[in-house]
N, C-alpha and C positions, 0 to 999 in steps of 0.2 A: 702348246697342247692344251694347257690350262684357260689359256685366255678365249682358245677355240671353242672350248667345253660352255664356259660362260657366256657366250656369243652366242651360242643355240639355243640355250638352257636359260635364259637371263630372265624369260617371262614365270615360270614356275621355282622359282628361286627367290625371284620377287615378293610372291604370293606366300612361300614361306615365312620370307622375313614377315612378313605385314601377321599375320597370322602367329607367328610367337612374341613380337612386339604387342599385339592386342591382348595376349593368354597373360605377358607380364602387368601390363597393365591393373588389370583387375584385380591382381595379388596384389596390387601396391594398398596400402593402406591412404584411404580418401576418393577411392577408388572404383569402389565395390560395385558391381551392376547394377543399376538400378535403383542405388540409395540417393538418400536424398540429402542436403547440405543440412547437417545436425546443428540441434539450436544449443546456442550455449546453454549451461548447465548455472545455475546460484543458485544459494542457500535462501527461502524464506524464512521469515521471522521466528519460524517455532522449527529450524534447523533441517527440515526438508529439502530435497532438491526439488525444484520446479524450472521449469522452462523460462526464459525469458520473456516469452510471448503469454505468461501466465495473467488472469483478471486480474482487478482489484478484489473478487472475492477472496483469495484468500491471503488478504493481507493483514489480518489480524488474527492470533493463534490462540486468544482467551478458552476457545469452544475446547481446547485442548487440556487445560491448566485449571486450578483449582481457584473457584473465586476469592476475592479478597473484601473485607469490609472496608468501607470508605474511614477513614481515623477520623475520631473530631478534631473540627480546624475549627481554630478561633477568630471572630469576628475583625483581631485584628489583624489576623492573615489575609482572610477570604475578602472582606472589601479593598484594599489595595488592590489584590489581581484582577476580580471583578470591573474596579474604575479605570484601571491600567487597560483591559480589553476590551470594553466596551466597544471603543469606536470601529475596533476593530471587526468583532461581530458584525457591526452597523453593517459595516460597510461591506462584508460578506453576503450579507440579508440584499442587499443592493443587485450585487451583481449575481449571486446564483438561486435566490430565492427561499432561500433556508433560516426561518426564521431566527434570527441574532440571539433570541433566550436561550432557544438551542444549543447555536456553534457556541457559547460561553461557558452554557452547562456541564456540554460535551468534556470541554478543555479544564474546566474547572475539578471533576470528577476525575479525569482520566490520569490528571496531571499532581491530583491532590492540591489544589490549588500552585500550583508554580511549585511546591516544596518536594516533588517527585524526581529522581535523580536523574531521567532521561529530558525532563522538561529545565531543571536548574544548571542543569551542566552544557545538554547541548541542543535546547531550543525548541524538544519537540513536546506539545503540549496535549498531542492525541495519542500517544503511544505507538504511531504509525510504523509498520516493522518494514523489514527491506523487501521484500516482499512487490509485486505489480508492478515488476520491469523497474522498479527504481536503479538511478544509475549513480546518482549523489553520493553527497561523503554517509558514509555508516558507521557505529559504533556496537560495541556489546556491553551491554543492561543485564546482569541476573543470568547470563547465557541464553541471554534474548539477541538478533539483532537489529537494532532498530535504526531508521531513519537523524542524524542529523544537521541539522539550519545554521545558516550564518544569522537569522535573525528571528524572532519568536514571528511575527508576521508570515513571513515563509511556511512556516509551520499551519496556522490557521489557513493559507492559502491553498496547501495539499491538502488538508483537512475538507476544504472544499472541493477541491477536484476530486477526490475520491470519492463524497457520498453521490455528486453531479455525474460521474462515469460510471455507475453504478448500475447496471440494467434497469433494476426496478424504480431507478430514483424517479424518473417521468410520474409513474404510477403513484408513488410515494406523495409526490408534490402535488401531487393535483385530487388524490385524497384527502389531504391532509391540512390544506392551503396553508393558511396561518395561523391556525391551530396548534400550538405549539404542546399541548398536551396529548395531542394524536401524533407528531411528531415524536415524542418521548416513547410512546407505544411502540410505535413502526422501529425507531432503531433500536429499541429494546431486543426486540426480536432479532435481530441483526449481527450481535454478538460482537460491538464494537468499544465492548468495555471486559473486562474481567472484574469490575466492581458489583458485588452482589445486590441485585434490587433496583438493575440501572436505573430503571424507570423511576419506583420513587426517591430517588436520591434525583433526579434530575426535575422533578416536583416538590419534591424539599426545597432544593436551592431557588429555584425560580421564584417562588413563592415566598420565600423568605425573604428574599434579596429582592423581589420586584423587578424581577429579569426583562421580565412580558412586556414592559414602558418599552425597553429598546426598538421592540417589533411595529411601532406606532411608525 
């Protein structure tokens, strides 16, 4: 009798199942109509959740934080790291166009010449936070997170893909050419230091140290 029932019956019975298979469905979590595949969730640099798919803009959290005065570093600090990086600079100025007084400056400043404890400990010499999809090893600074390197190099190398990935950098560079005191302007603005006065601290050192020679 049963099997009769279902014999006749088999096409709206069907329909049923399919129809409460689909209503479970939906209840299921990952599920949901019409959503869409959620982008993982990490912490940037100044403790925020952002998307993975987040810029390079906000990979520095200074605009947040209270600036800091650069300490006086003495000359027999600062020429070591300076001679120690040069080439490297150089050799950045080479491949993305950014004048080498800069990326020194940059690093020289951010890093307190090398004696900064994200740049002494684990490599990173721009303060660069986790922040724009970074996937590499990270650390905590101050209840910062930041970026780091198996080797100072690596460090100067994200240094340059960041300011290169940067929307305005095209604009930047081609204002700016090799003008490396227009460049001090333009990332002043930028907010890629939390050292107060970026600018002229990055005119100080140039200047004093004869940075500029490298950009020949």
């Amino acid at each position: 009798m049963k099997w009769k029932f279902f014999k006749t019956n088999w096409f709206p019975i069907a329909v049923v199942i399919l129809v409460l298979a689909s209503i479970i469905k939906k209840n299921l979590p990952g599920f949901a109509a019409g959503s869409k595949k959620q982008v993982p969730e990490k912490l940037t640099d100044n403790g925020a959740i952002a998307s993975t798919t987040e810029s390079h803009a906000g990979i520095f959290s200074w605009a947040s934080r209270n600036s800091i005065d650069l300490p006086d570093i003495p000359e027999s600090v600062a020429v070591p790291f300076l001679q120690r990086f040069g080439k490297v600079a150089a050799g950045e100025q080479t491949k993305f166009g950014i004048p080498a007084s800069v990326i020194l400056a940059c690093a020289y400043i951010n890093s307190f010449s090398g004696k900064r404890d994200w740049a002494a400990q684990y490599q990173n010499y721009f303060g660069l936070g986790c922040g724009g999809g970074w996937e590499g090893a990270t650390e905590t600074v101050g209840g910062v997170c930041i970026r780091r390197y198996e080797k100072a190099w690596d460090s100067f190398r994200d240094f340059s893909k960041y300011l290169s990935g940067r929307k305005d950098f095209d604009a930047i560079r081609q204002s700016c050419g090799t003008d490396w005191k227009a460049w001090a302007k333009a990332l002043d603005s930028k907010k890629i230091s939390e050292v107060s006065d970026f600018e002229g601290e990055m005119v100080k050192v140039i200047e004093t140290y004869r940075l500029f020679e490298l950009d020949k």
